[in-house]
N, C-alpha and C positions, 0 to 999 in steps of 0.2 A: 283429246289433247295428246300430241308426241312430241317427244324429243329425241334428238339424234345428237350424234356428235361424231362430227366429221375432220377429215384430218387438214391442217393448215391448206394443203396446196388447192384440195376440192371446195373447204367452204372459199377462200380467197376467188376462185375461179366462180365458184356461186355468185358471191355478191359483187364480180365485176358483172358478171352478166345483167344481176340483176338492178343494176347503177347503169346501164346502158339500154335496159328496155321501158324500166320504168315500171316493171313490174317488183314484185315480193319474193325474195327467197321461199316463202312460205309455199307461194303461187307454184314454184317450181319442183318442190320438195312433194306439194300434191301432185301436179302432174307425171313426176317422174314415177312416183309409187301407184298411179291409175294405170298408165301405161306400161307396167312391167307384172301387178297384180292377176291379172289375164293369162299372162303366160305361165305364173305362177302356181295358180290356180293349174292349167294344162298340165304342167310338169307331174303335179299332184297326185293327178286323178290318174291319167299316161303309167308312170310307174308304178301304183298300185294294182293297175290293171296289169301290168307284164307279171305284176309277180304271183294272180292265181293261174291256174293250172289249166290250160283250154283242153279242149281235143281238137286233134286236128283232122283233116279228111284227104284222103289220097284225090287225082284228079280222077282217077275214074268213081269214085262215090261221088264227086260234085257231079258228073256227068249224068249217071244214075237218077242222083235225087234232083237232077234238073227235066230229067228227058232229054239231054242231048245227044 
């Protein structure tokens, strides 16, 4: 179970949508947070990853350790 609370103009604009398709606010409150959880999730992982510490390699070491 969630709740949300959204400001006059966005739920207004919800439940016209959702009075013109015939679907549920609900319907779309899921969809919208399936659809942006993903990226979410990306963001997460993305920035935690820039902030350890790599090593890097000049191009003649990849060269090297390629054989090229």
């Amino acid at each position: 179970m969630l709740a949300i609370r959204l400001d006059t103009d966005t739920q207004n604009r919800l439940e016209l949508l959702a009075r013109k398709t015939g679907r549920t606010k609900t319907f779309y409150a899921r969809q919208a947070i399936l659809q942006h959880l993903e990226d979410l999730e990306d963001i997460y992982l993305a920035t935690k990853r820039l902030r350890r510490i790599a090593k890097t390699y000049s191009a003649g070491e990849v060269k090297r350790e390629l054989d090229l």
